[in-house]
C-alpha positions as CSV (number, residue, x, y, z in Angstrom):
1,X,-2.9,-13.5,-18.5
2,X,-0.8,-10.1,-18.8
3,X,-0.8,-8.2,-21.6
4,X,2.4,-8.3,-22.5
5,X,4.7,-11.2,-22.5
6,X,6.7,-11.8,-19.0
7,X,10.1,-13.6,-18.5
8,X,9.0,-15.4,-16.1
9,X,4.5,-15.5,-16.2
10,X,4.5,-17.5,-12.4
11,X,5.3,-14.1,-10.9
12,X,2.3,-12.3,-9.9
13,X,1.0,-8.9,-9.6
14,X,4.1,-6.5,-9.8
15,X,6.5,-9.1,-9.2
16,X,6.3,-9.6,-12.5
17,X,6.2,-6.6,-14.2
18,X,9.3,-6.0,-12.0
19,X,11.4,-9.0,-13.7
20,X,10.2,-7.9,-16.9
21,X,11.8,-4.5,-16.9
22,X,14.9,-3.7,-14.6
23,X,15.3,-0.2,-15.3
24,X,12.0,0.5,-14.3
25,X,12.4,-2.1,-11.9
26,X,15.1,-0.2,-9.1
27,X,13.4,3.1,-9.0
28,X,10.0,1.9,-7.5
29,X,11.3,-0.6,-5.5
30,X,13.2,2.5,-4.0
31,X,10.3,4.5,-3.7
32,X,9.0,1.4,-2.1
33,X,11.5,1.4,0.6
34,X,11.2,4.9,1.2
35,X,7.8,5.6,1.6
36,X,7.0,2.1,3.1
37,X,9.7,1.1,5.8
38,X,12.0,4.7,5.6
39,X,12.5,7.3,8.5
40,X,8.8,8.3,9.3
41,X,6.6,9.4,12.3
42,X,4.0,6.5,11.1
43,X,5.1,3.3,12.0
44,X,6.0,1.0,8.6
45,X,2.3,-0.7,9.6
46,X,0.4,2.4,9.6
47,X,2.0,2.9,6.2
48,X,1.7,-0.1,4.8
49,X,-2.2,0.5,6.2
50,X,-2.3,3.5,3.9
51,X,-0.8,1.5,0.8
52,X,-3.4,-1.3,1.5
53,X,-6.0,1.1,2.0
54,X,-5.7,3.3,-1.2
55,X,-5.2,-0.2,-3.5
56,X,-8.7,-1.8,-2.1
57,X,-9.8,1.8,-3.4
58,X,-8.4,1.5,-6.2
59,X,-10.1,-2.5,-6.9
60,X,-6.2,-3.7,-7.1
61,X,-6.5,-7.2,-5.3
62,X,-2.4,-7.8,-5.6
63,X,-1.5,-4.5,-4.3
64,X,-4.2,-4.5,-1.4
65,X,-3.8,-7.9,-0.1
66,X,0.2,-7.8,-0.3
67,X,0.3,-4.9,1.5
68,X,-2.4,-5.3,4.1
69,X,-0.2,-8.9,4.8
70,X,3.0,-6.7,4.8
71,X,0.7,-4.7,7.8
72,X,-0.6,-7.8,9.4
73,X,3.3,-8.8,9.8
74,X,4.6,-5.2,11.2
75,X,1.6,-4.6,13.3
76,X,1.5,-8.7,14.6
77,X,-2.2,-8.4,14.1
78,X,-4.3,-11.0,13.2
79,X,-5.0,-11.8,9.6
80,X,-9.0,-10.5,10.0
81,X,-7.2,-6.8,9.1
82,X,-7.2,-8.0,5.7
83,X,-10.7,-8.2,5.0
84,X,-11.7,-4.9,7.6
85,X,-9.6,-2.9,5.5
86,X,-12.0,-3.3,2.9
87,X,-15.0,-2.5,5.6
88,X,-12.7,1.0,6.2
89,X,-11.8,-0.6,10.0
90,X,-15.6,-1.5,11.8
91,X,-13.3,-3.9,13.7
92,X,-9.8,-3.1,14.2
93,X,-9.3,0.2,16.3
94,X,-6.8,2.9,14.8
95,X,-6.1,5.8,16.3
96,X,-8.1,9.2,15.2
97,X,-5.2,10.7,13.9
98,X,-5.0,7.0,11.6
99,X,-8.2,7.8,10.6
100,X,-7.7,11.0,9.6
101,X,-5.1,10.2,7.8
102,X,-6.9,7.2,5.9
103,X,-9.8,9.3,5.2
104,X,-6.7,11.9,3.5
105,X,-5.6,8.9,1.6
106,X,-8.8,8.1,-0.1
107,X,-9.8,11.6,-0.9
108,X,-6.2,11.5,-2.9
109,X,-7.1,8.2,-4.3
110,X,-9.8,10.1,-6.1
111,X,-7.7,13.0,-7.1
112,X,-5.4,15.3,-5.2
113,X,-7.9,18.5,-5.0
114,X,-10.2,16.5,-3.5
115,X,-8.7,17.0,0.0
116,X,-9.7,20.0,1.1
117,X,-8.1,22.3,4.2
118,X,-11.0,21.1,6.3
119,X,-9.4,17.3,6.2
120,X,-5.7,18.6,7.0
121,X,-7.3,20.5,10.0
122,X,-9.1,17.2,11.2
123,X,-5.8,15.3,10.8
124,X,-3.9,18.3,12.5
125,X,-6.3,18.3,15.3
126,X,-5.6,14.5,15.8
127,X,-2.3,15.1,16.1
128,X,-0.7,14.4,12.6
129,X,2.2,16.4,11.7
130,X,3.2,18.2,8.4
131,X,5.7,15.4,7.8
132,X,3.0,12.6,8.7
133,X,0.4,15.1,6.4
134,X,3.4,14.9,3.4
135,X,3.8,11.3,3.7
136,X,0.3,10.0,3.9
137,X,-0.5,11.9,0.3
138,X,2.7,10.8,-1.2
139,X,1.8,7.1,-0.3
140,X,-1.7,7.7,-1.8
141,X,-0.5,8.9,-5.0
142,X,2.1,6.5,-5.6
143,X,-0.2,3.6,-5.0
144,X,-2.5,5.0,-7.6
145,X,0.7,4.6,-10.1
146,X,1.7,1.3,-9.0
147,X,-1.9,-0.1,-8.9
148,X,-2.7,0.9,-12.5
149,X,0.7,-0.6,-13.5
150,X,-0.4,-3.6,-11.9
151,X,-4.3,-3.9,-13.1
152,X,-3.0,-1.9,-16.6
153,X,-1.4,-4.6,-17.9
154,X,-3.5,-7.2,-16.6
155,X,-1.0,-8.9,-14.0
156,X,-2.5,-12.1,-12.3
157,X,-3.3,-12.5,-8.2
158,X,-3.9,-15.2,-5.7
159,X,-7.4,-14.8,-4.6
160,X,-6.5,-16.3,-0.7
161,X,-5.4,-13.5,1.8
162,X,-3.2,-16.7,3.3
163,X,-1.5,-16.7,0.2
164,X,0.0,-13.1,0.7
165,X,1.2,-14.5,4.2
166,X,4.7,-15.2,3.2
167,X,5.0,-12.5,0.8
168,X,3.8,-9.9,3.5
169,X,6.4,-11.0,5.8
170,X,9.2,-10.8,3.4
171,X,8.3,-6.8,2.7
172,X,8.2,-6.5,6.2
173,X,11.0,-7.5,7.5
174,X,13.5,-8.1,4.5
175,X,12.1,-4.4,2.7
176,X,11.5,-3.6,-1.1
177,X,15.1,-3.9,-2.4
178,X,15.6,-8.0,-1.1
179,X,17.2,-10.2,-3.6
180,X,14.7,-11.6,-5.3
Protein backbone atom coordinates (compact mmCIF):
# COMPACT_ATOMS: atom_id res chain seq x y z
CA UNK A 1 0.00 0.00 0.00
CA UNK A 2 1.49 3.53 -0.97
CA UNK A 3 2.35 5.85 1.30
CA UNK A 4 0.28 8.33 0.48
CA UNK A 5 -3.27 8.24 -0.49
CA UNK A 6 -3.90 7.79 -4.50
CA UNK A 7 -7.02 8.75 -6.54
CA UNK A 8 -7.26 5.90 -7.97
CA UNK A 9 -5.06 2.83 -5.63
CA UNK A 10 -5.63 0.03 -8.79
CA UNK A 11 -2.88 1.93 -10.70
CA UNK A 12 0.44 0.49 -10.09
CA UNK A 13 3.94 1.49 -9.85
CA UNK A 14 4.11 5.08 -11.44
CA UNK A 15 0.92 5.00 -12.99
CA UNK A 16 -0.19 5.95 -9.99
CA UNK A 17 1.77 8.43 -8.66
CA UNK A 18 1.18 9.85 -12.14
CA UNK A 19 -2.75 10.31 -11.57
CA UNK A 20 -2.10 11.52 -8.31
CA UNK A 21 -0.21 14.64 -9.28
CA UNK A 22 -0.58 16.20 -12.84
CA UNK A 23 1.83 18.82 -12.67
CA UNK A 24 4.36 16.60 -11.85
CA UNK A 25 2.70 14.27 -14.05
CA UNK A 26 3.53 15.98 -17.92
CA UNK A 27 7.12 16.72 -17.32
CA UNK A 28 8.37 13.11 -16.87
CA UNK A 29 6.18 11.68 -19.04
CA UNK A 30 7.98 14.09 -21.46
CA UNK A 31 11.26 13.21 -20.38
CA UNK A 32 9.89 9.71 -20.96
CA UNK A 33 9.22 10.30 -24.54
CA UNK A 34 12.37 11.93 -25.08
CA UNK A 35 14.89 9.83 -23.79
CA UNK A 36 12.90 6.52 -24.49
CA UNK A 37 11.36 6.65 -28.10
CA UNK A 38 12.96 10.37 -29.31
CA UNK A 39 15.50 11.06 -32.20
CA UNK A 40 18.49 8.77 -31.04
CA UNK A 41 21.36 6.56 -32.60
CA UNK A 42 20.08 3.63 -30.15
CA UNK A 43 17.16 2.08 -31.24
CA UNK A 44 13.95 2.80 -28.64
CA UNK A 45 14.77 -1.13 -27.60
CA UNK A 46 18.30 -0.66 -26.79
CA UNK A 47 17.00 2.28 -24.61
CA UNK A 48 14.34 0.84 -23.14
CA UNK A 49 17.28 -2.00 -22.43
CA UNK A 50 19.12 0.68 -20.55
CA UNK A 51 15.99 1.86 -18.53
CA UNK A 52 15.23 -1.86 -17.70
CA UNK A 53 18.67 -2.40 -16.90
CA UNK A 54 19.43 0.47 -14.49
CA UNK A 55 15.78 -0.21 -12.54
CA UNK A 56 16.78 -4.18 -11.83
CA UNK A 57 19.91 -2.23 -10.46
CA UNK A 58 18.19 -0.29 -8.69
CA UNK A 59 15.71 -3.51 -7.02
CA UNK A 60 12.53 -1.46 -8.72
CA UNK A 61 10.41 -4.49 -9.97
CA UNK A 62 7.61 -1.95 -11.70
CA UNK A 63 10.21 0.05 -13.46
CA UNK A 64 12.33 -3.10 -14.61
CA UNK A 65 9.76 -5.32 -15.75
CA UNK A 66 7.57 -2.46 -17.60
CA UNK A 67 10.37 -1.42 -19.35
CA UNK A 68 12.15 -4.68 -20.17
CA UNK A 69 8.27 -5.55 -21.77
CA UNK A 70 8.31 -2.07 -23.43
CA UNK A 71 11.98 -3.80 -24.96
CA UNK A 72 10.48 -7.18 -25.53
CA UNK A 73 7.77 -5.34 -27.75
CA UNK A 74 10.37 -2.88 -29.84
CA UNK A 75 13.00 -5.49 -30.16
CA UNK A 76 10.07 -8.51 -31.07
CA UNK A 77 12.15 -10.70 -28.75
CA UNK A 78 10.90 -13.28 -26.82
CA UNK A 79 9.71 -12.68 -23.31
CA UNK A 80 12.99 -14.80 -21.64
CA UNK A 81 14.82 -10.94 -22.07
CA UNK A 82 12.93 -10.23 -19.03
CA UNK A 83 14.49 -12.41 -16.68
CA UNK A 84 18.31 -12.30 -18.57
CA UNK A 85 18.29 -8.76 -17.86
CA UNK A 86 18.64 -9.50 -14.49
CA UNK A 87 21.53 -12.23 -15.37
CA UNK A 88 23.25 -8.88 -17.20
CA UNK A 89 22.49 -10.84 -20.80
CA UNK A 90 24.27 -14.71 -20.40
CA UNK A 91 21.62 -15.44 -23.08
CA UNK A 92 20.50 -12.78 -25.31
CA UNK A 93 23.44 -11.39 -27.59
CA UNK A 94 23.89 -7.49 -27.66
CA UNK A 95 26.23 -5.91 -29.45
CA UNK A 96 29.69 -4.79 -27.68
CA UNK A 97 29.03 -1.36 -28.13
CA UNK A 98 25.37 -2.40 -26.05
CA UNK A 99 27.47 -3.69 -23.66
CA UNK A 100 29.60 -1.05 -23.17
CA UNK A 101 27.05 1.02 -22.86
CA UNK A 102 25.12 -1.12 -20.22
CA UNK A 103 28.11 -1.57 -18.26
CA UNK A 104 28.16 2.77 -18.48
CA UNK A 105 24.66 2.63 -17.20
CA UNK A 106 25.22 0.72 -14.11
CA UNK A 107 28.43 2.45 -13.12
CA UNK A 108 25.91 5.70 -13.18
CA UNK A 109 23.33 3.72 -11.34
CA UNK A 110 25.83 3.77 -8.56
CA UNK A 111 26.85 7.37 -8.88
CA UNK A 112 27.98 9.52 -11.85
CA UNK A 113 31.95 9.56 -10.92
CA UNK A 114 31.93 6.13 -10.93
CA UNK A 115 32.41 5.97 -14.74
CA UNK A 116 35.68 6.61 -15.27
CA UNK A 117 37.50 7.72 -18.96
CA UNK A 118 38.59 4.11 -19.27
CA UNK A 119 34.68 2.96 -19.72
CA UNK A 120 33.90 5.95 -22.39
CA UNK A 121 37.05 4.63 -24.26
CA UNK A 122 35.70 0.99 -24.20
CA UNK A 123 32.30 2.23 -25.41
CA UNK A 124 34.13 4.59 -28.04
CA UNK A 125 36.12 1.76 -29.17
CA UNK A 126 32.84 -0.28 -29.75
CA UNK A 127 31.67 2.30 -31.72
CA UNK A 128 29.36 4.47 -29.44
CA UNK A 129 29.16 7.94 -30.29
CA UNK A 130 29.18 11.15 -28.04
CA UNK A 131 25.45 11.48 -28.62
CA UNK A 132 24.94 7.62 -27.83
CA UNK A 133 27.68 8.26 -24.66
CA UNK A 134 25.16 11.53 -23.67
CA UNK A 135 22.18 9.55 -23.82
CA UNK A 136 23.01 6.27 -22.26
CA UNK A 137 24.00 8.41 -18.79
CA UNK A 138 21.03 10.64 -19.11
CA UNK A 139 18.73 7.41 -19.17
CA UNK A 140 20.71 5.99 -16.19
CA UNK A 141 20.21 8.97 -14.10
CA UNK A 142 16.71 9.56 -14.70
CA UNK A 143 15.75 6.07 -13.93
CA UNK A 144 17.48 6.35 -10.63
CA UNK A 145 14.79 9.42 -10.07
CA UNK A 146 11.90 7.77 -11.33
CA UNK A 147 12.73 4.39 -9.50
CA UNK A 148 13.00 5.98 -6.06
CA UNK A 149 9.68 7.88 -6.84
CA UNK A 150 8.31 4.64 -7.46
CA UNK A 151 9.86 2.32 -4.44
CA UNK A 152 9.80 5.91 -2.26
CA UNK A 153 6.44 5.97 -1.81
CA UNK A 154 5.82 2.47 -1.67
CA UNK A 155 3.84 2.06 -5.16
CA UNK A 156 2.49 -1.61 -5.67
CA UNK A 157 3.64 -4.15 -8.71
CA UNK A 158 2.45 -7.29 -10.43
CA UNK A 159 4.88 -9.90 -9.68
CA UNK A 160 4.17 -11.85 -13.43
CA UNK A 161 6.53 -10.56 -16.22
CA UNK A 162 3.17 -11.54 -18.48
CA UNK A 163 1.46 -9.10 -16.63
CA UNK A 164 3.72 -6.14 -18.02
CA UNK A 165 2.90 -7.67 -21.61
CA UNK A 166 0.17 -5.28 -22.47
CA UNK A 167 1.58 -2.41 -20.63
CA UNK A 168 4.97 -2.87 -22.60
CA UNK A 169 3.31 -2.81 -25.81
CA UNK A 170 1.33 0.36 -25.12
CA UNK A 171 4.87 2.34 -24.29
CA UNK A 172 6.09 1.01 -27.25
CA UNK A 173 4.13 1.73 -29.81
CA UNK A 174 1.51 4.34 -28.40
CA UNK A 175 4.78 6.35 -26.27
CA UNK A 176 4.72 8.08 -22.79
CA UNK A 177 2.30 10.89 -23.49
CA UNK A 178 -1.00 8.31 -24.60
CA UNK A 179 -4.29 9.16 -23.11
CA UNK A 180 -4.47 7.35 -20.30
Amino acid sequence: MSYIALPNPSLPGISGLLDYNKTTAQPLLNLAEVLLRGESTLSSGERELIAAHVSYLNNCHFCHTSHAAAAVAHLNCDISVMDDIKKNFVETPISPKLRALLDIAGKVQKGGKHVLPEDIAIAREAGASNRELHDTVLIAAAFCMFNRYVDGLATWAPQANEDYLEMGQKMAFLGYNRAR
